[in-house]
Kinemage of the C-alpha trace (Angstrom):
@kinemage 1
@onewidth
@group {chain A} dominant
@subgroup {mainchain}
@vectorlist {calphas} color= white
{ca unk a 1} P 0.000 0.000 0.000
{ca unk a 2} L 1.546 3.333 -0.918
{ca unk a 3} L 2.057 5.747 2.210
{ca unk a 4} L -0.314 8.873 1.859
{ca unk a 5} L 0.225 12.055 3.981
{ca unk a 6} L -3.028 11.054 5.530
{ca unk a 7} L -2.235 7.505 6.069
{ca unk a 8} L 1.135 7.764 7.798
{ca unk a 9} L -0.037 10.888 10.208
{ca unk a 10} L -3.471 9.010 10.411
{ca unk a 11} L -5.718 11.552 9.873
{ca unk a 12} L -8.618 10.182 9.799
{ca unk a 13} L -8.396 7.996 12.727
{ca unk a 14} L -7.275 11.503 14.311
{ca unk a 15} L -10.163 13.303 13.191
{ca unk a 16} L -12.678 11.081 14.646
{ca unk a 17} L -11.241 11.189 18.268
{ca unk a 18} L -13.544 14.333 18.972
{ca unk a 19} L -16.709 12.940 19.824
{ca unk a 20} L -18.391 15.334 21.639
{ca unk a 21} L -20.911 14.103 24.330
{ca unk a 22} L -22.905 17.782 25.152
{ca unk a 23} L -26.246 17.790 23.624
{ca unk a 24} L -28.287 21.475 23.585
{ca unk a 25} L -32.312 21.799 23.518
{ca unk a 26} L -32.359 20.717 20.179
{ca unk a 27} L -30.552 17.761 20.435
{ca unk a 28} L -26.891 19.285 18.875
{ca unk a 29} L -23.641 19.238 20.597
{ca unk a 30} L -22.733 22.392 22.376
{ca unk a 31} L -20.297 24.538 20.287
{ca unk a 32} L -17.743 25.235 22.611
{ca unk a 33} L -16.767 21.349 22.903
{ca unk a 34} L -15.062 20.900 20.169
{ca unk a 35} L -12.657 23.196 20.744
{ca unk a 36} L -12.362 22.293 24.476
{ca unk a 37} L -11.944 18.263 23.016
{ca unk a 38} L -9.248 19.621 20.608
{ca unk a 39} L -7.165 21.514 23.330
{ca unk a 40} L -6.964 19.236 25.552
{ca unk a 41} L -5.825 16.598 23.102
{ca unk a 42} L -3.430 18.703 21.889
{ca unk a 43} L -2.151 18.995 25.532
{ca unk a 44} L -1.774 15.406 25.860
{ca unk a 45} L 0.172 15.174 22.511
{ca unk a 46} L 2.578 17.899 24.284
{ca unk a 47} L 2.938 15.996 27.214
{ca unk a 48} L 4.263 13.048 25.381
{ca unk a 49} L 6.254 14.858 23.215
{ca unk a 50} L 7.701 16.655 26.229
{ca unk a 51} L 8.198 13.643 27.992
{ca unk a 52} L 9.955 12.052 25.225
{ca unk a 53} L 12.165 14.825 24.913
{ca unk a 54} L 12.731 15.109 28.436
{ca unk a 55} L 13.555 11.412 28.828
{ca unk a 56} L 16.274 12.406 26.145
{ca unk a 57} L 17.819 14.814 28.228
{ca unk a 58} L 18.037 12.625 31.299
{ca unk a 59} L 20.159 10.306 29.190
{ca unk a 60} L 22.135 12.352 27.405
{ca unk a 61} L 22.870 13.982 30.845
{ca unk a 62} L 24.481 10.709 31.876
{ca unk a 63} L 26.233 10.051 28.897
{ca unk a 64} L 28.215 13.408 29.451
{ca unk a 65} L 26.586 14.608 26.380
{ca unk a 66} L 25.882 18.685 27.263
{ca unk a 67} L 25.503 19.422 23.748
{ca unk a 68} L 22.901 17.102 23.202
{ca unk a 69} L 21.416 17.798 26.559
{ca unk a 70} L 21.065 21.608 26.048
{ca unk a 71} L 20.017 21.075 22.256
{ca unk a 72} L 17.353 19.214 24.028
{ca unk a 73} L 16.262 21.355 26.590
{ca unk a 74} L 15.976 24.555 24.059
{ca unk a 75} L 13.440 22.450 22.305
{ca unk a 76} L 11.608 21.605 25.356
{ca unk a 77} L 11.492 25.456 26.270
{ca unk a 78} L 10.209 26.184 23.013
{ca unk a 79} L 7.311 23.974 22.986
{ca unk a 80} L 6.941 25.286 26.399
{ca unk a 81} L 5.992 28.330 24.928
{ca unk a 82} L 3.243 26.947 22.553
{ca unk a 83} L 1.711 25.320 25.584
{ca unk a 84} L 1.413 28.485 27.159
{ca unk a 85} L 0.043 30.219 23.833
{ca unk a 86} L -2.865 27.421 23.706
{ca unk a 87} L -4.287 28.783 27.016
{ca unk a 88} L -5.013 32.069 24.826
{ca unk a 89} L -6.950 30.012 22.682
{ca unk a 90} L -8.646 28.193 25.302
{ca unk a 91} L -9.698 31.903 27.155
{ca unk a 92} L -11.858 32.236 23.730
{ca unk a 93} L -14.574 30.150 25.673
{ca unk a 94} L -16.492 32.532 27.831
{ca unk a 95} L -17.839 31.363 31.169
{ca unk a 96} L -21.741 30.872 29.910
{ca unk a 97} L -19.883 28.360 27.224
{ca unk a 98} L -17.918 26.024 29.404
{ca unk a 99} L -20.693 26.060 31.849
{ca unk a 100} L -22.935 25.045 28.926
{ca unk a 101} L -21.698 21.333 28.317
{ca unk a 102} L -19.697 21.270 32.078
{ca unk a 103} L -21.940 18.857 33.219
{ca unk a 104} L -21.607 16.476 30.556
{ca unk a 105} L -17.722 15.799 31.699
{ca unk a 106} L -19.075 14.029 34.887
{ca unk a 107} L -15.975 12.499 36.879
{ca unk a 108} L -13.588 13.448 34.431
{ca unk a 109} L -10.717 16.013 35.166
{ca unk a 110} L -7.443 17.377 34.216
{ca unk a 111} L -6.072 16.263 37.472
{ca unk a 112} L -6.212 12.241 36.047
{ca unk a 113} L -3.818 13.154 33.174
{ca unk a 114} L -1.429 10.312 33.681
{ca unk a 115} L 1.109 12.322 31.318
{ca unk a 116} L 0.971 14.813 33.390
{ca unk a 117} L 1.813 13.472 36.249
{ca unk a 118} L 4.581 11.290 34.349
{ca unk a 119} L 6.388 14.875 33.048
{ca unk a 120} L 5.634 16.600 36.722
{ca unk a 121} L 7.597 13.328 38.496
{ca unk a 122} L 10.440 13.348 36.023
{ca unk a 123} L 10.854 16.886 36.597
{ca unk a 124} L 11.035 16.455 40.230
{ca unk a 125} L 7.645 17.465 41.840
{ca unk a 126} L 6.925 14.291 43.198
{ca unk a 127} L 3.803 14.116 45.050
{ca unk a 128} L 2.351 11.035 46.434
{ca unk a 129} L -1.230 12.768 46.742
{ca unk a 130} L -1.603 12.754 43.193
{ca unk a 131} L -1.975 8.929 43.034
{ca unk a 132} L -5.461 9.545 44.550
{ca unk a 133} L -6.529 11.218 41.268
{ca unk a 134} L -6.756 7.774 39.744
{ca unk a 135} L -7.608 4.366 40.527
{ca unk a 136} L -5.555 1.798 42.250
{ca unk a 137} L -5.136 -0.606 39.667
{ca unk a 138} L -6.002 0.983 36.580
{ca unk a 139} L -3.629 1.703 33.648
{ca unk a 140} L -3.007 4.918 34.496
{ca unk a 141} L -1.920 5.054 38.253
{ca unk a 142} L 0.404 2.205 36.942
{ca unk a 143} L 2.102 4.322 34.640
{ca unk a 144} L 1.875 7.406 37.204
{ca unk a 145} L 3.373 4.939 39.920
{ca unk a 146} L 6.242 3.621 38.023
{ca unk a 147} L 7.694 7.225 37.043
{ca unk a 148} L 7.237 7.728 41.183
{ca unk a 149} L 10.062 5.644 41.688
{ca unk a 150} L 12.029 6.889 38.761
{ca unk a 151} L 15.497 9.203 38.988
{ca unk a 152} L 14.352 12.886 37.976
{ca unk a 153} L 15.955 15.117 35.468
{ca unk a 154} L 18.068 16.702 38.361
{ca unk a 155} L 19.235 13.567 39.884
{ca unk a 156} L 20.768 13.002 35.964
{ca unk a 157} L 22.257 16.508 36.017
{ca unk a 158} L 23.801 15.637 39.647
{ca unk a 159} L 25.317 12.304 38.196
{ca unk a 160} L 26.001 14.660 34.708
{ca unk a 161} L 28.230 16.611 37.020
{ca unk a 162} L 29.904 14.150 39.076
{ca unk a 163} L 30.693 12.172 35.427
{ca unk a 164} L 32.942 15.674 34.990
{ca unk a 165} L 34.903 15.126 37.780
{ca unk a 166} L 33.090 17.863 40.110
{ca unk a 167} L 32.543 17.030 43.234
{ca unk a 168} L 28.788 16.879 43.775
{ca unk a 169} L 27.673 15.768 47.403
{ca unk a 170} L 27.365 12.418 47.764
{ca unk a 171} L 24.429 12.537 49.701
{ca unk a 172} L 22.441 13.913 46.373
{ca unk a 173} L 23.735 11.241 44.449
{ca unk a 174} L 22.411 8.478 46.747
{ca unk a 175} L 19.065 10.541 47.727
{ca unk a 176} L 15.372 8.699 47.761
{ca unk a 177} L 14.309 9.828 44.428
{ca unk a 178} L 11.106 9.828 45.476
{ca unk a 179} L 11.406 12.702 47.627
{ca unk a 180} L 10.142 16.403 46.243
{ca unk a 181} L 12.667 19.001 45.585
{ca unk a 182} L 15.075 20.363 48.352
{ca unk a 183} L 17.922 22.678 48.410
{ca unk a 184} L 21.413 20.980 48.845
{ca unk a 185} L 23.600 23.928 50.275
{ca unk a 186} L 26.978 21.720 49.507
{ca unk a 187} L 25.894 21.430 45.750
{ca unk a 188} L 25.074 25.214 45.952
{ca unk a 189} L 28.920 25.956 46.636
{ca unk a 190} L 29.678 23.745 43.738
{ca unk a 191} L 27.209 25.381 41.515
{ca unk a 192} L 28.939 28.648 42.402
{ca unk a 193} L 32.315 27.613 41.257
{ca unk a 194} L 30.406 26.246 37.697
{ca unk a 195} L 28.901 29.425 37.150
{ca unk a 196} L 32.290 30.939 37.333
{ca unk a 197} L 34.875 28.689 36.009
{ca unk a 198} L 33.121 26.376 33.461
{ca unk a 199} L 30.509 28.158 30.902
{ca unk a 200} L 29.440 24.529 29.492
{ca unk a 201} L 28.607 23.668 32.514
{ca unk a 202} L 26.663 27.130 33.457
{ca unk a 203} L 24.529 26.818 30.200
{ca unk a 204} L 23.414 23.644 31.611
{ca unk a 205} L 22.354 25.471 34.664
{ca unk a 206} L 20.524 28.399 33.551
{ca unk a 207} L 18.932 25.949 30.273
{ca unk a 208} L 17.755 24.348 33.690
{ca unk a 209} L 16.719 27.488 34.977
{ca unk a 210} L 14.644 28.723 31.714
{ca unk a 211} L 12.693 24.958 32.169
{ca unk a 212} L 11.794 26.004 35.648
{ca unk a 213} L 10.841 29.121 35.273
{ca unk a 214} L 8.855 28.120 31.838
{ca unk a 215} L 6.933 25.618 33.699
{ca unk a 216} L 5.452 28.590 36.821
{ca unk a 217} L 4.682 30.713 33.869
{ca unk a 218} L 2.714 27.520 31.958
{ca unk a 219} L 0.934 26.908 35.776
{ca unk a 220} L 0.212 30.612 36.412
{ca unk a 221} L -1.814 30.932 32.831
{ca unk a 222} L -3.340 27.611 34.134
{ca unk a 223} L -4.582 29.156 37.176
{ca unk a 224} L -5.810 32.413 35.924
{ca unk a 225} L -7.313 30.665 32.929
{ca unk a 226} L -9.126 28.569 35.696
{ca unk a 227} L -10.519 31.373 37.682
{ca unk a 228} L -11.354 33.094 34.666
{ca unk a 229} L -13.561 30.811 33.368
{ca unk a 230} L -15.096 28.655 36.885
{ca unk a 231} L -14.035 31.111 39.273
{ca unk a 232} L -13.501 29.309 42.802
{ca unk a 233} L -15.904 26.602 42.065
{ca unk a 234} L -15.245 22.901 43.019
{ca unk a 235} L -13.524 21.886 39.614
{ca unk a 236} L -14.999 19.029 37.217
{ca unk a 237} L -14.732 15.599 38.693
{ca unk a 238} L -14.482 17.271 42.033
{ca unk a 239} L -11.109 18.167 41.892
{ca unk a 240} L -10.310 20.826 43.926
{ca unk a 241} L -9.846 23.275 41.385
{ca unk a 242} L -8.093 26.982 41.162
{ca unk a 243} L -7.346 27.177 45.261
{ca unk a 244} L -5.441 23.886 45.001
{ca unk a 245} L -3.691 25.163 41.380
{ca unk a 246} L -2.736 28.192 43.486
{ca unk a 247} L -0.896 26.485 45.551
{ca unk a 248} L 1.067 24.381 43.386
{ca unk a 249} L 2.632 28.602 42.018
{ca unk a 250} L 6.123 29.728 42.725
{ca unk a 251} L 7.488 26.230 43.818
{ca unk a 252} L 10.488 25.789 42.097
{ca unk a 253} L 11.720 22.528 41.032
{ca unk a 254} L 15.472 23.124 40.857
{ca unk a 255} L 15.945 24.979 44.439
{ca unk a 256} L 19.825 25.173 44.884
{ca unk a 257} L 19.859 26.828 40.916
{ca unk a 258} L 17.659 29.807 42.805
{ca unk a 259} L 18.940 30.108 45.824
{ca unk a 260} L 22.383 30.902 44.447
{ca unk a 261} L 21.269 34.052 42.589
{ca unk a 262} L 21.493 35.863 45.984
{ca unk a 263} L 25.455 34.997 46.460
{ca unk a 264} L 26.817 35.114 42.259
């Protein structure tokens, strides 16, 4: 069979994934949906590409590779910034339109995206609460569980650095990966000395940085986009919506590459 455009992207098998489940007075799905379906989709299409990419970085981290590494992360910032631009699109939907087919979502809610959860736990924001969002058992708390116990993207840049011959402490090299994010003020000293003496090194860093900082931005457009559109409601599925998204703001994933800003 020869390979079409449409046949190797598979269009039409993509096309037919938005089945929207809203149904108006007269019996016709409620505008707005599609677009929600769409978004979201897209979101999830992000996630995997982001986690693929991330995944990338990890290794090429341990394989001493910064070239490949950073090439990497620039990429990852950059779709970074496409996420972010989808949440303009998304703001389209008024209020009176999201609340017109909210009901039909039922249980369902952001907060079970497996993917997610997946790119949040490689990045280092591991925590165990989320697991409640889906069901013990099920294909997707599997998936979410077995990233739980995987090394995160800074525990490859620690073991990146230490592969250089720097003397990162050993006590960050041996931690419970399973533990969230915490400043190590003995790797702070070291990342003082990179950021002075070895520029391949420091691009690392601050590509490190730029992921951080890219990821608050993406979860503050989240939140306003949120309150925007439900306000302070309960969100769908029951999820505890904007006040818990809130909270999750300004909690930085890569701590010691902060804290040293006050002492360069």
């Amino acid at each position: 069979m020869q390979v079409t455009y449409g046949s190797y992207l598979k269009v039409p098998e993509l096309l037919a994934l938005q089945v929207p489940v809203s149904k108006d007075s007269a019996g016709i799905p409620e505008h707005d949906e599609t677009l929600f379906i769409i978004i979201h989709q897209v979101y999830e299409l992000w996630f995997k590409q982001q986690l693929h990419e991330g995944r990338f970085v990890a290794r090429s981290l341990l394989a001493g590779d910064a070239v490949q590494a950073s090439s990497t992360l620039k990429r990852m910032l950059t779709i970074l910034k496409t996420m972010v631009q989808q949440i303009d699109v998304l703001e389209t939907m008024t209020p009176v339109s999201f609340l017109s087919f909210r009901s039909f979502l039922a249980n369902s809610s952001g907060f079970q995206s497996a993917q997610f959860r997946e790119f949040e736990f490689l990045l280092g924001n591991k925590n165990p609460r989320v697991l409640a969002h889906n069901v013990e058992g099920t294909p997707e708390h599997r998936i979410i569980l077995e990233q739980f116990a995987v090394p995160t993207l800074y525990d490859a840049f620690a073991k990146f650095l230490a592969k250089l011959g720097h003397a990162v402490p050993r006590e960050l090299l041996e931690r419970d990966v399973t533990q969230l994010p915490q400043e190590w003020p003995a790797m702070q000293d070291l990342l003082l000395t990179l950021y002075h003496h070895h520029p391949a090194e420091r691009q690392v860093c601050e590509l490190l940085v730029d992921l951080d900082e890219g990821i608050q931005e993406w979860r503050y457009r989240h939140v306003k986009m949120v309150e925007r559109t439900i306000g302070f409601k309960q969100g769908t599925g029951g999820s505890p919506g904007a006040a818990y998204l809130r909270s999750t703001l300004f909690n930085p994933l890569f701590p010691d590459l902060w804290a040293i800003r006050t002492r360069l």
